[in-house]
C-alpha positions in Angstrom: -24.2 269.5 108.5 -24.5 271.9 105.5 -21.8 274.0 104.6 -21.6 276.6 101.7 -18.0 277.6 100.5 -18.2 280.8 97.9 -15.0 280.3 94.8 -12.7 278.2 97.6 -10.2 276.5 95.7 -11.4 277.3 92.5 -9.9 280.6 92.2 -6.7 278.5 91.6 -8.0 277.8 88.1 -9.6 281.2 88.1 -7.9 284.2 89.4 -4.9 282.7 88.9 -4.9 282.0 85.8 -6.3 285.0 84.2 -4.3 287.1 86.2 -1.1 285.1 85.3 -0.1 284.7 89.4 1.1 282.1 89.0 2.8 279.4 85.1 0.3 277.7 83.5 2.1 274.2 84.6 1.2 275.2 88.2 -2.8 276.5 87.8 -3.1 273.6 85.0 -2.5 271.0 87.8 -4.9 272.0 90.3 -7.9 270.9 88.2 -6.5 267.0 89.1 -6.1 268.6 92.7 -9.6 269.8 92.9 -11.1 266.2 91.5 -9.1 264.3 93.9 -10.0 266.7 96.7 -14.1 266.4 95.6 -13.7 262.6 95.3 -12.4 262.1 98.5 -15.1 264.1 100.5 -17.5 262.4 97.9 -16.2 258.5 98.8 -16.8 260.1 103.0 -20.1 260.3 101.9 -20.0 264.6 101.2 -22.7 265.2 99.0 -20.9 268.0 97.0 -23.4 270.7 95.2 -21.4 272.8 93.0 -23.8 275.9 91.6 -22.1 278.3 89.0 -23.9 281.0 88.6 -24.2 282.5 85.0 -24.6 286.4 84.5 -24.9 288.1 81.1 -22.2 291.1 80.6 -25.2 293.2 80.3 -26.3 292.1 83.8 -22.7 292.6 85.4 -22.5 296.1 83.8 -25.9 296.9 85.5 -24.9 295.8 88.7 -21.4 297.3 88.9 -23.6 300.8 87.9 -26.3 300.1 90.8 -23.3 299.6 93.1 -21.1 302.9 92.0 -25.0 305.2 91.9 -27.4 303.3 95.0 -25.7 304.5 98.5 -26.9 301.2 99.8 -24.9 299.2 97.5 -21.8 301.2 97.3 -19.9 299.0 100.1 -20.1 295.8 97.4 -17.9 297.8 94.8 -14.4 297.9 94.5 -12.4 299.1 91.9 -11.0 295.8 91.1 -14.0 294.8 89.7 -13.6 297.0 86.2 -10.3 295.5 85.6 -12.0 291.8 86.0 -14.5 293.3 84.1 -11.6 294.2 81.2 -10.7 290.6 81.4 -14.4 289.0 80.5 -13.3 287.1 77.7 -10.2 285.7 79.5 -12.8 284.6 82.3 -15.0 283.1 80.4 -12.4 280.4 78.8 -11.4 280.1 82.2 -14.5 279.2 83.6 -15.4 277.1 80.4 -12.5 274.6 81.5 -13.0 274.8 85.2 -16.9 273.7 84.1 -15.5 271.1 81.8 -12.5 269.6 83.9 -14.3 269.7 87.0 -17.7 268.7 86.3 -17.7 265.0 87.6 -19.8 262.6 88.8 -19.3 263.0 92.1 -18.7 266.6 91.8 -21.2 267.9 88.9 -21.6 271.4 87.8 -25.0 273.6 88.0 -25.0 276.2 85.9 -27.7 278.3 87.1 -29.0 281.4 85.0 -28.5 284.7 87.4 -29.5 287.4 85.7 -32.7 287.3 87.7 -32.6 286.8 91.4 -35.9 285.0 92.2 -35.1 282.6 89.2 -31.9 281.5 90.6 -32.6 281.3 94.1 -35.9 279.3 92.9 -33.3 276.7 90.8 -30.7 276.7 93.5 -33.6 276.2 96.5 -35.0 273.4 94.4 -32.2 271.5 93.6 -30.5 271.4 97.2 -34.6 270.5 98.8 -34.2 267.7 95.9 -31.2 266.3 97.3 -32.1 266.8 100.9 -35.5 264.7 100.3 -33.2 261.8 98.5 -31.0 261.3 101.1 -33.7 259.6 103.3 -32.7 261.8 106.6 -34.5 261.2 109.7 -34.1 262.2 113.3 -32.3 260.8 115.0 -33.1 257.3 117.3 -33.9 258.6 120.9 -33.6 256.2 123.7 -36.4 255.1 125.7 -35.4 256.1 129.1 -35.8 260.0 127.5 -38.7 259.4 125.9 -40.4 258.2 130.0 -39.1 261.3 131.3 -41.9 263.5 132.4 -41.6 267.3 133.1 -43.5 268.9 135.8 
């Protein structure tokens, strides 16, 4: 089974944070939370791929303009995205220590440059057929009496 979770619990050490929800002693915390939460899917035998993906300021600005001006895009803006936007340099130290308190072996960290789209899907798409091909996966063992059945 593959599954793909987008920010989960990491806007704990994220949104949170920057936003002040919530002390420091309580958002400070989670980081242990999160690592104990990884290693335990990770000692199940969850192969956990963890992809942060990196856009310049000058990229977001172009993005956020492509959503506000192409009628196709408009349903991806909202407004709350200019007041993150306000709050870059707060994000960035906050996603600095999320990549650097949460980067473990069993959990690592991709940072994967965005700015271009066929470059990061290319890096992301590589790295997860990587780690498909070294898990040794096979189909699975069917039993012989299925394998006599004949169709007509």
């Amino acid at each position: 089974m593959i599954g793909i979770f987008n920010r989960s619990h990491y806007e704990d050490v994220l949104v949170a944070r920057v936003r002040k929800l919530v002390p420091k002693r309580v958002w400070s915390r989670r980081y242990d939370r999160i690592n104990e939460f990884e290693q335990i899917l990770a000692d199940d035998g969850v192969v956990i791929l963890k992809f942060f993906l990196h856009i310049s300021r000058d990229e977001q600005r172009k993005r956020l303009t492509e959503r506000l001006t192409d009628p196709t895009k408009n349903w991806k803006f909202r407004a709350g995205d200019l007041d993150d936007r306000r709050r870059w340099k707060a994000y960035t130290r906050a996603y600095r220590a999320m990549l650097r308190r949460c980067s473990t072996k069993a959990a690592p960290w991709h940072v994967v440059p965005a700015d271009d789209n066929r470059t990061r899907n290319w890096l992301i798409a590589e790295r997860i057929a990587d780690t498909l091909d070294g898990l040794g996966l096979r189909y699975p063992r069917v039993d012989a009496s299925v394998r006599r059945i004949r169709i007509e």
